[in-house]
TISE-721953 format. One record per residue: x, y, z of N, C-alpha, C, O, CB in turn; residue in one letter. Coordinates in steps of 0.001 Angstrom, whole numbers, plus 524288, in hexadecimal, padded with zeros to 5 digits. Glycine has a CB too. Example, Ala and Ser with C-alpha at 12.3 -4.5 7.8 and 13.67 -1.06 7.14 Angstrom:
- 83386 7E9C6 81E78 8300C 7EE6C 81E78 83390 7F31C 81E78 8379C 7F309 82111 82C2C 7EE87 82356 a
- 83232 7F736 81BA8 83566 7FBDC 81BE4 83264 8001E 81EBE 83461 80472 81F67 83704 7FDAA 8165D s
END
This chain:
- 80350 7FB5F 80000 80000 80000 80000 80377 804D8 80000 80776 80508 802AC 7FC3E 80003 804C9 x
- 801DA 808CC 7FCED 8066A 80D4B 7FBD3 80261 81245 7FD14 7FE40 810CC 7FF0C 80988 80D57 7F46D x
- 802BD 816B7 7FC74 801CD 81C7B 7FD10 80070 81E7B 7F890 80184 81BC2 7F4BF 80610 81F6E 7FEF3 x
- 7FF81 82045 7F837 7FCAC 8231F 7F48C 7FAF5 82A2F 7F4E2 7F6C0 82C30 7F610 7F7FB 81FD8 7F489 x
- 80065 82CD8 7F33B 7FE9D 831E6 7F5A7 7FA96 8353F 7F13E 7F9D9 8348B 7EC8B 80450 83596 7F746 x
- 7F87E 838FE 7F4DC 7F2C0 83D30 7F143 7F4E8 840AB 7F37B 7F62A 840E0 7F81E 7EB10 83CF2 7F25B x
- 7F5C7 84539 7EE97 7F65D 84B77 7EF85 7F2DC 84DD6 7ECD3 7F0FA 84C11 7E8C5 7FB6D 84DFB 7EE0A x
- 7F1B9 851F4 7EED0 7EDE6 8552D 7EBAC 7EFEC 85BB1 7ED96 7F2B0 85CFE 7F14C 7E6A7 85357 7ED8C x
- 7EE22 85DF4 7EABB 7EF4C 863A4 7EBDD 7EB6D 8668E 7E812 7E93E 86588 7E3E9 7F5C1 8654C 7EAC5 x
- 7EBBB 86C79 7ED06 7E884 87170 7EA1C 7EB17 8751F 7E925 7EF9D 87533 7EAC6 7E468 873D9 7ECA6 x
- 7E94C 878E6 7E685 7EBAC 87ED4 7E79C 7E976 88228 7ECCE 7E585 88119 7EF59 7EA28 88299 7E248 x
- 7EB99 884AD 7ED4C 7E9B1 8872D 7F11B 7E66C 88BF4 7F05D 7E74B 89030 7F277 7ED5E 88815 7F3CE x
- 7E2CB 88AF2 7ED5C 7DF50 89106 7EADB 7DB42 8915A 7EE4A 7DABE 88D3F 7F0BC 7DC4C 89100 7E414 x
- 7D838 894A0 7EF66 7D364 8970F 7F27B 7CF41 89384 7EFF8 7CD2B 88F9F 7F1DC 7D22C 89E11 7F18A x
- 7CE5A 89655 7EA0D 7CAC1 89320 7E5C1 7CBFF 88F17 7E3B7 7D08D 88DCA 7E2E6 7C9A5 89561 7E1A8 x
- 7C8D1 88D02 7E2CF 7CA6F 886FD 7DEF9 7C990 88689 7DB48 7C987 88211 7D981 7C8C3 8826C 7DFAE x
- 7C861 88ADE 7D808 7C7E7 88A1F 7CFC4 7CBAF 88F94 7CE5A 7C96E 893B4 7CF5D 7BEB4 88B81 7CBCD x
- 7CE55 88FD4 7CD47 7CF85 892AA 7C7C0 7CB86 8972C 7C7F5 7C6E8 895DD 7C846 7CE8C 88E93 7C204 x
- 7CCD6 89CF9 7C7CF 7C814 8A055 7C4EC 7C94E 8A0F2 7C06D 7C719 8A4DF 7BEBC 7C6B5 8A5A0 7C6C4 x
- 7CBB8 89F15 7BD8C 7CDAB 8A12E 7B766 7C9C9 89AE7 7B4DE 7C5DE 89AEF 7B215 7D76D 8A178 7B5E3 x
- 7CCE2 895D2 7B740 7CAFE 89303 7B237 7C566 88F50 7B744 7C156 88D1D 7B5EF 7D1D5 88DCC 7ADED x
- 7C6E7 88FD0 7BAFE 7C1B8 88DC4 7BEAE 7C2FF 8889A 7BFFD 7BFBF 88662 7C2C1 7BBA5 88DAE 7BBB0 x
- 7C7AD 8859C 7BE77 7CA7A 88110 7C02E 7CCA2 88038 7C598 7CE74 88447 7C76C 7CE5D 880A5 7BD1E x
- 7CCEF 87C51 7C889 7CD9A 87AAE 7CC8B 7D2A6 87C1E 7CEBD 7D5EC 87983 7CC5F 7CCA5 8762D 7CC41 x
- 7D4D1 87EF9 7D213 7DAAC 87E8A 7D319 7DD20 87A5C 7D4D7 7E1E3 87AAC 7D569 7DC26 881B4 7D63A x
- 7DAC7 87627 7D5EA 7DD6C 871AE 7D7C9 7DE36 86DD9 7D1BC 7E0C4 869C7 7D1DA 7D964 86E9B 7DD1B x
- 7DB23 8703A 7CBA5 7DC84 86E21 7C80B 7E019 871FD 7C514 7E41D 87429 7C697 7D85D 86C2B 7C5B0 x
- 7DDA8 8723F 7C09E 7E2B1 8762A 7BE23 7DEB5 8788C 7B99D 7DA44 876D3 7B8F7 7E977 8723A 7BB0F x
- 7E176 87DB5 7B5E6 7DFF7 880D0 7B57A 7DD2A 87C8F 7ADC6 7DD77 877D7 7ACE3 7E477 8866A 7B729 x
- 7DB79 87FD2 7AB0C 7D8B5 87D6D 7A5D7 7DD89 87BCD 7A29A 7DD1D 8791D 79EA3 7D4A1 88209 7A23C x
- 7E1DC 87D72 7A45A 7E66B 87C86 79F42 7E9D5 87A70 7A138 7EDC6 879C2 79E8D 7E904 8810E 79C40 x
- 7E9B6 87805 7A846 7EC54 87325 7A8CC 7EA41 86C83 7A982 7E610 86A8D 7AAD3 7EEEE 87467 7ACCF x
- 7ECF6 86B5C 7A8AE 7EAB2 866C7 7A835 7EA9E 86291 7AE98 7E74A 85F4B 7AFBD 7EE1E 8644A 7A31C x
- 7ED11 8635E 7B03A 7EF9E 862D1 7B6D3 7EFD2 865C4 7BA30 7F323 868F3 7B8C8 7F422 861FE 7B79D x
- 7EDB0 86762 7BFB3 7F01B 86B7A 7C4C2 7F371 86A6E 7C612 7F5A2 86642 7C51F 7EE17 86C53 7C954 x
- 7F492 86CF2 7C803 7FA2F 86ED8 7CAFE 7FE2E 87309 7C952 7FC94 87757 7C7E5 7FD8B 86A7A 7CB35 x
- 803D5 871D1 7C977 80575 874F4 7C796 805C6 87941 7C24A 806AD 87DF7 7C1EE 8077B 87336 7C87C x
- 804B2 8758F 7BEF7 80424 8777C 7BAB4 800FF 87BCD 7B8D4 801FD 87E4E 7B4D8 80353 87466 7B8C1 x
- 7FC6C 87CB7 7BC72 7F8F0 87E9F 7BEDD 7F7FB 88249 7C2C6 7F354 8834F 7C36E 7F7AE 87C09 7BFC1 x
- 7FB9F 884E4 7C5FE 7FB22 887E0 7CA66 7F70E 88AD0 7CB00 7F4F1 88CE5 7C738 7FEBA 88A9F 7CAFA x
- 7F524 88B78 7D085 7F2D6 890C0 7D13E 7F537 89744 7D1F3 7F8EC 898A7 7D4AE 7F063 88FBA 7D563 x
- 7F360 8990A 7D024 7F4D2 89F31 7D0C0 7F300 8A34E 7D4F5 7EE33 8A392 7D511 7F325 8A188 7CC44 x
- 7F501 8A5FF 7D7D0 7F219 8A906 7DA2E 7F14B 8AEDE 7D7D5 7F523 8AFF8 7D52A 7F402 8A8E4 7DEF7 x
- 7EEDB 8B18D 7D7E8 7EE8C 8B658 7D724 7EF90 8BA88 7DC28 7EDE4 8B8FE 7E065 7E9C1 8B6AF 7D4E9 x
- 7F199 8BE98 7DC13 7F1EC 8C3B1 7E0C1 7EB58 8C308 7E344 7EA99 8C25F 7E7F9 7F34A 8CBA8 7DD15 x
- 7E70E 8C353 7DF78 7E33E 8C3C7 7E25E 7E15F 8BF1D 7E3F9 7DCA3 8BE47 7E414 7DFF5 8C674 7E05D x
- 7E50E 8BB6B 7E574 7E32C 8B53D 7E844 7DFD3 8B130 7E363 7DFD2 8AC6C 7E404 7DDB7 8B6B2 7EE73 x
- 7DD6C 8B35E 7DF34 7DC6D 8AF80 7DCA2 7DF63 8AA5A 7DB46 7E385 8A952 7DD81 7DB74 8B16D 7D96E x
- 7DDB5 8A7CA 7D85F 7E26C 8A342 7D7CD 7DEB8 8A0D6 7D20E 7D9F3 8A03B 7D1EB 7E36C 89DA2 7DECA x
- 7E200 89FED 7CE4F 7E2BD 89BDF 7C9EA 7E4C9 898C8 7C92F 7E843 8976C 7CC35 7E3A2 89C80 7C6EB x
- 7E391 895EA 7C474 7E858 891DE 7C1AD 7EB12 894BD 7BFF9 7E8F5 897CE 7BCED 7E75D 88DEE 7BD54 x
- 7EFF7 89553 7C0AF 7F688 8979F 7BC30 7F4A1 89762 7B6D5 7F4E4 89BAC 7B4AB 7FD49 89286 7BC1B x
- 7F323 8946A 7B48C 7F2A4 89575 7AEAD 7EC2F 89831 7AECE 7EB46 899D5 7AA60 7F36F 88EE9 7AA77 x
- 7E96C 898C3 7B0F8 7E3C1 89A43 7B1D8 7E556 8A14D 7B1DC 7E35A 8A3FD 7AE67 7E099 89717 7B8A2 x
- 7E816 8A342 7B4F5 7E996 8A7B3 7B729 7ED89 8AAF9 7B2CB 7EDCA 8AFB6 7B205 7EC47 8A62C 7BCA8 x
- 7F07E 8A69C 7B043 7F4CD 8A8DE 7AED5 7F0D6 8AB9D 7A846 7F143 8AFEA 7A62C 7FB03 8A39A 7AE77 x
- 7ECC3 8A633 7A68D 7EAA0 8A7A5 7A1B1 7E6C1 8AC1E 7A267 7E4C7 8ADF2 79E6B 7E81C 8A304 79F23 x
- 7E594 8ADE8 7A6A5 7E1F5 8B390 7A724 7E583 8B74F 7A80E 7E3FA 8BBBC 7A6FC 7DD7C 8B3FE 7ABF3 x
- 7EA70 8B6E2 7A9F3 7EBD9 8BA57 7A9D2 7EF43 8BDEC 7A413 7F122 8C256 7A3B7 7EDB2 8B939 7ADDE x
- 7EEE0 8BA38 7A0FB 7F1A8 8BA0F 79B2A 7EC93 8BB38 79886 7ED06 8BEFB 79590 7F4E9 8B3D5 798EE x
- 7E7FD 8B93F 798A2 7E53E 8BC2A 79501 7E27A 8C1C5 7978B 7DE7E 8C3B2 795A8 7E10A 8B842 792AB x
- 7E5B4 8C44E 79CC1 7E309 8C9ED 79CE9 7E5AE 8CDDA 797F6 7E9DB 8CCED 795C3 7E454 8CCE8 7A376 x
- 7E3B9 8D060 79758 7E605 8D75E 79345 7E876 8D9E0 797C6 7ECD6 8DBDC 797A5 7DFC8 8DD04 79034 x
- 7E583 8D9B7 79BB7 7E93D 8DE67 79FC0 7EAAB 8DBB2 7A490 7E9FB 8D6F4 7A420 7E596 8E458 7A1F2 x
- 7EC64 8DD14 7A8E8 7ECB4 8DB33 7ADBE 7E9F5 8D856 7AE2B 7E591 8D939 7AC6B 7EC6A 8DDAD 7B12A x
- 7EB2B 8D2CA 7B103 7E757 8CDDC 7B189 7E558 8CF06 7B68D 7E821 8D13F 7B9C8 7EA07 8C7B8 7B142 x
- 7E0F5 8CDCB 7B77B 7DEBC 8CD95 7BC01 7DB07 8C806 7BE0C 7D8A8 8C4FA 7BB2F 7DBCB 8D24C 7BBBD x
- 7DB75 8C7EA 7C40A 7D8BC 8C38F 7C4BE 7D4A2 8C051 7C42E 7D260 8C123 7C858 7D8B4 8C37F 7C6CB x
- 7D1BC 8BCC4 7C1A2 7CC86 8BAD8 7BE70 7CA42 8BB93 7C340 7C5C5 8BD0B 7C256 7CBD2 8B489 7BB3D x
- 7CAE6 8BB5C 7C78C 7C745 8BA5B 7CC81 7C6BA 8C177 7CE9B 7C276 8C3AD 7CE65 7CB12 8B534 7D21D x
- 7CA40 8C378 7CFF9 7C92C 8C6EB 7D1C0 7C95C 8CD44 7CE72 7C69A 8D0F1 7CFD9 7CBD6 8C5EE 7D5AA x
- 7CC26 8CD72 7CB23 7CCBB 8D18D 7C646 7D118 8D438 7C8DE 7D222 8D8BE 7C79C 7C72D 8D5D5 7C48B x
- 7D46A 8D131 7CD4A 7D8C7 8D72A 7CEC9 7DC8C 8D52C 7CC94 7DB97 8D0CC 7CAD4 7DABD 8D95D 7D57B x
- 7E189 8D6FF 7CBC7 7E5AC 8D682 7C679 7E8C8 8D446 7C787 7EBD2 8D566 7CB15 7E830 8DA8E 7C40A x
- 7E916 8CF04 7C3CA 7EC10 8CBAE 7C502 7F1C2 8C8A0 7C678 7F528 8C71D 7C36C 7EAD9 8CB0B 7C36E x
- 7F18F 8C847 7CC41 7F989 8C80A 7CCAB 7F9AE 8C2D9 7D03C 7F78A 8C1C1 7D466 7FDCB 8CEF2 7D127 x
- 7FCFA 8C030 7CCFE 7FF0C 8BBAE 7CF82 7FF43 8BC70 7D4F6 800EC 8C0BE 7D64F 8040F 8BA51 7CD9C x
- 7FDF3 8B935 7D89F 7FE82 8B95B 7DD6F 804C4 8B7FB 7DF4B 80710 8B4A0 7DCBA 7FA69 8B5D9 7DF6B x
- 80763 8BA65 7E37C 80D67 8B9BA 7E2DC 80E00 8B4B5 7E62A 81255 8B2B4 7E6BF 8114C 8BF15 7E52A x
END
């Protein structure tokens, strides 16, 4: 008879979907195929949180200063 170890893990976000694509943070965002790393969450200054590629593609299609999908204040990487 042997062992058999189980890990599991979360992120540590407030919310549990995505406000950009509405996906699970414990899965991953529409254009990965796997969670985890590949995948990170992001925080924002104003505490929001995304998927890395969720965050990074709104912030590339603004014209001017990106701002936050959740709250509209202007968007800066959390340090």
């Amino acid at each position: 008879m042997g062992w058999h170890a189980v890990a599991s893990w979360t992120w540590d976000a407030q919310d549990e979907t995505c406000g950009i694509c509405r996906m699970a943070f414990d899965g991953c965002c529409p254009d990965c195929k796997f969670p985890g790393d590949d995948c990170p969450l992001m925080w924002g200054a104003c505490n929001h949180v995304f998927h890395l590629h969720c965050i990074l593609k709104w912030v590339h299609s603004q014209t001017s200063q990106p701002h936050c999908p959740m709250c509209r204040r202007e968007w800066q990487f959390k340090a």
